[in-house]
C-alpha atoms as one frame of an Amber mdcrd trajectory, in Angstrom:
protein
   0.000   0.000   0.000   1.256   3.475  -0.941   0.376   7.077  -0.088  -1.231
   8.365  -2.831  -2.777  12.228  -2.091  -2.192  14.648   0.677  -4.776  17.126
   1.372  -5.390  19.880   4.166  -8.251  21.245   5.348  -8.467  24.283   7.383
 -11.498  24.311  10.230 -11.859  28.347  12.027 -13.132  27.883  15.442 -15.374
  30.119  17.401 -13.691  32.107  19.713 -14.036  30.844  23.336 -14.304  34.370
  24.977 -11.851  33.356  27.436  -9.993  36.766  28.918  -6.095  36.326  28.863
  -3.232  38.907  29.404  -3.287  38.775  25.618  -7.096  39.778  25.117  -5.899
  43.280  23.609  -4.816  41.161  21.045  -8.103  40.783  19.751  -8.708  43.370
  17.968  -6.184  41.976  15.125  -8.971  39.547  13.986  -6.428  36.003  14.691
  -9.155  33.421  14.598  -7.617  29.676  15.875  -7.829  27.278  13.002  -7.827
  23.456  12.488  -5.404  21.797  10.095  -6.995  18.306   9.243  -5.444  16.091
   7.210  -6.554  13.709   4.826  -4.020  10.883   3.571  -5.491   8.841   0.698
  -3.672   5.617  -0.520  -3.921   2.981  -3.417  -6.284   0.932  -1.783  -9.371
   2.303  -0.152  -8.447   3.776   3.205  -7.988   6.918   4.416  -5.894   7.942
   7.020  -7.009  11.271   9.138  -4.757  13.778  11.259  -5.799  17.228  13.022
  -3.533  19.693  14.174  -4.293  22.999  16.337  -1.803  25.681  16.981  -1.369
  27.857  19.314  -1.950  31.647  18.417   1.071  33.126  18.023   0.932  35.878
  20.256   0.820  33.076  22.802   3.334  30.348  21.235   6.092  30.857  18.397
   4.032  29.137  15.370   0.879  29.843  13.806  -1.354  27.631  11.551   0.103
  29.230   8.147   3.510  28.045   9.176   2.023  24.564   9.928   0.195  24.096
   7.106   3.495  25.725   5.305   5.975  22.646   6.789   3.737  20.316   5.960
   3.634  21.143   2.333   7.610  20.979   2.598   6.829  17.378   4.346   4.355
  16.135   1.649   7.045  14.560  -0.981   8.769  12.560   1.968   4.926  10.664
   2.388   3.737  10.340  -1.222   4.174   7.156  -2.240   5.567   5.975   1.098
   4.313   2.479   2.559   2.251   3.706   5.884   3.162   0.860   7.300   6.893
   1.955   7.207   5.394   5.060   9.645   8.717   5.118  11.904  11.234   5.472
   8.866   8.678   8.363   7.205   9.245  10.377  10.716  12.693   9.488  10.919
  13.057  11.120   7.405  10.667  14.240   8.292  13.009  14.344  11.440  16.357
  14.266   9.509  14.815  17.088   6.967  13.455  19.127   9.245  13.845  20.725
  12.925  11.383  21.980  14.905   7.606  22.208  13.155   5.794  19.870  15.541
   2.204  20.623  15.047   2.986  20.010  11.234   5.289  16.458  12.107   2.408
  15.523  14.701  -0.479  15.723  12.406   1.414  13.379   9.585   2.275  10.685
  12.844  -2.295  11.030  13.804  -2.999  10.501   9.549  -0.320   7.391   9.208
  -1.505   5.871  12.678  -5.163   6.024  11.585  -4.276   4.115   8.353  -2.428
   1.709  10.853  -5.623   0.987  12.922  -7.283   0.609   9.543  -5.460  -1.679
   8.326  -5.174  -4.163  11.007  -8.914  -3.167  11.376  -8.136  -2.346  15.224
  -8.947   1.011  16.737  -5.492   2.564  17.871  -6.190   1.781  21.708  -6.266
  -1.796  21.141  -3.410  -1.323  18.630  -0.820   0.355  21.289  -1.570  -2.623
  23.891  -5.667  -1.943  25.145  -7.866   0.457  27.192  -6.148   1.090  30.631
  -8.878   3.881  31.458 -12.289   4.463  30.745 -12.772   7.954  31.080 -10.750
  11.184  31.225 -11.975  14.017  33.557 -11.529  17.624  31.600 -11.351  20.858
  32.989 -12.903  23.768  32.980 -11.901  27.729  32.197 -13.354  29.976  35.282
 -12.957  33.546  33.622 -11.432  36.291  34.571 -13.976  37.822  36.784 -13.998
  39.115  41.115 -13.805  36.397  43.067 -17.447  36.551  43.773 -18.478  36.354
  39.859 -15.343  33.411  39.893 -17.301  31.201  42.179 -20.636  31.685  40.471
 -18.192  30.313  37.276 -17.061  27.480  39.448 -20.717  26.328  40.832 -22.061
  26.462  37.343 -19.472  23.900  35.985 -19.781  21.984  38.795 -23.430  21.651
  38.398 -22.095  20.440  34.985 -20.049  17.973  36.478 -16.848  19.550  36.329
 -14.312  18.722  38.815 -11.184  20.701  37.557 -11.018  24.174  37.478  -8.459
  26.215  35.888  -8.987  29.486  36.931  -7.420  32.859  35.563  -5.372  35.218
  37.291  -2.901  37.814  36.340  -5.068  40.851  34.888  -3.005  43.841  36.512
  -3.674  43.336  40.505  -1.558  41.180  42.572  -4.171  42.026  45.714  -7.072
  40.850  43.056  -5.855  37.881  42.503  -4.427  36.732  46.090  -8.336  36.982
  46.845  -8.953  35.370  43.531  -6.734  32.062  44.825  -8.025  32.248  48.325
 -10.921  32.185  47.201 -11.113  29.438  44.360  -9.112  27.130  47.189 -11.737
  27.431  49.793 -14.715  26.752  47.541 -13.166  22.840  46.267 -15.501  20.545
  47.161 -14.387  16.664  47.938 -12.723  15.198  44.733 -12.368  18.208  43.135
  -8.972  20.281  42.167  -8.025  23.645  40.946  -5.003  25.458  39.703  -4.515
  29.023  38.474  -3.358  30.447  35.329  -1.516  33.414  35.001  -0.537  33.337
  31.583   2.898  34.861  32.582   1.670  37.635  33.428   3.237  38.817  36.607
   6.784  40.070  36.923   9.604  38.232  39.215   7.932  40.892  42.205   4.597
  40.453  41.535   5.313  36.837  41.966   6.911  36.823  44.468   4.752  39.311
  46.521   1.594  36.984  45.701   3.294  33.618  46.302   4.432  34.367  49.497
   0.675  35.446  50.567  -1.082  32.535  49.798   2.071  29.768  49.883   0.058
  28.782  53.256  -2.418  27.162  50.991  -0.043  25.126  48.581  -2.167  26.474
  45.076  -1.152  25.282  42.177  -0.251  27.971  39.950   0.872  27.498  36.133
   2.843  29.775  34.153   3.493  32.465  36.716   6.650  34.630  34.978   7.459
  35.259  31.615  10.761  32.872  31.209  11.476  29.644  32.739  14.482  31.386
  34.181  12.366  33.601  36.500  10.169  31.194  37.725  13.090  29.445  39.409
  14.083  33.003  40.674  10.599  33.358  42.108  10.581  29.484  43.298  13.567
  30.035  45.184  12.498  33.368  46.893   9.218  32.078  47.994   9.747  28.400
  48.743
């Protein structure tokens, strides 16, 4: 069996409405998009892949540049043998650095065709189920801490049990009451973490960690480099 035809398809998603530090961003119109591909081959099957990029105010890429590497990928998986799916990547590899969304959405088509073709779906094909379920999260808003619970009881009525909550919007004493007050509202079972989108400095950080270390929050990208979050880890313990 041979690859035969590559084709993308591009998918614009609704905006979420989710604030960020980078909301003043949207004013420039960047929509996300979906890059799905479609890998036909000589026989009858088709082999499907979907790739979503960050936007790249947020993350160094963008879905042009995707869809852009993997047109520069393409002749390395015409008339390749899918079944051969670990040399293909080796060769995108040896070709070409970097360009993940556009090497990881070539790996989703070729390991569709291999489900299809032993006529398996891919979690009995990688060795079986070990889970039934996944629990997802949810995105509290930014909001007062007040309108942030109302968030958090209305997903939980949902069935939500994780809560990712946003912080980071310009007032370090806003959002110590923000993460006092997302902790003390978990129920049983339930977990939250807070996500501040790099958006304080090293002594905003630092100033907020050291007010609410007491109740061990989880809080995800608090500084702008890796480098000053171990500053700020160091400072504050």
């Amino acid at each position: 069996m041979k690859i035969t035809r590559l084709t993308v398809y591009v998918v614009k998603l609704d905006a979420w409405n989710v604030g960020t530090r980078y909301s003043t961003t949207d004013k420039l119109g960047l929509s996300l998009q979906s890059s799905i591909v479609r890998l036909e081959t000589d026989s009858e099957l088709i082999g499907w892949g979907e790739t979503l990029t960050p936007p790249p105010y947020y993350h160094p890429t963008s879905p042009e540049s995707a869809r852009a590497a993997i047109g520069l990928i393409a002749p390395l998986v015409l008339g390749a043998d899918p079944s051969q799916n670990r040399k293909i990547l080796h060769d995108i590899r040896s070709m070409m650095r970097g360009h993940e969304p556009a090497k990881s959405v070539i790996d989703m088509a070729i390991c569709d065709l291999a489900g299809k073709v032993a006529n398996l779906p891919l979690v009995d094909l990688w060795g079986g189920r070990v889970v039934n379920d996944m629990p997802v999260l949810c995105l509290v808003n930014f909001a007062s801490p007040e309108e942030q619970l109302t968030q958090i009881s209305e997903f939980r009525a949902l069935g939500y049990k994780l809560f990712q909550i946003k912080v980071g919007d310009g007032d370090p004493n806003l959002d110590v009451a923000r993460i006092e007050s997302g902790m003390s509202a978990m129920q049983p079972g339930e977990r939250c973490w807070f996500d501040a989108n790099r958006a304080w400095s090293v002594d905003q950080a630092m100033q907020i960690l050291n007010r609410v270390k007491h109740l061990a929050p989880l809080i995800g990208q608090r500084t702008e480099t890796y480098r000053d979050c171990v500053r700020v880890s160091r400072r504050t313990g």
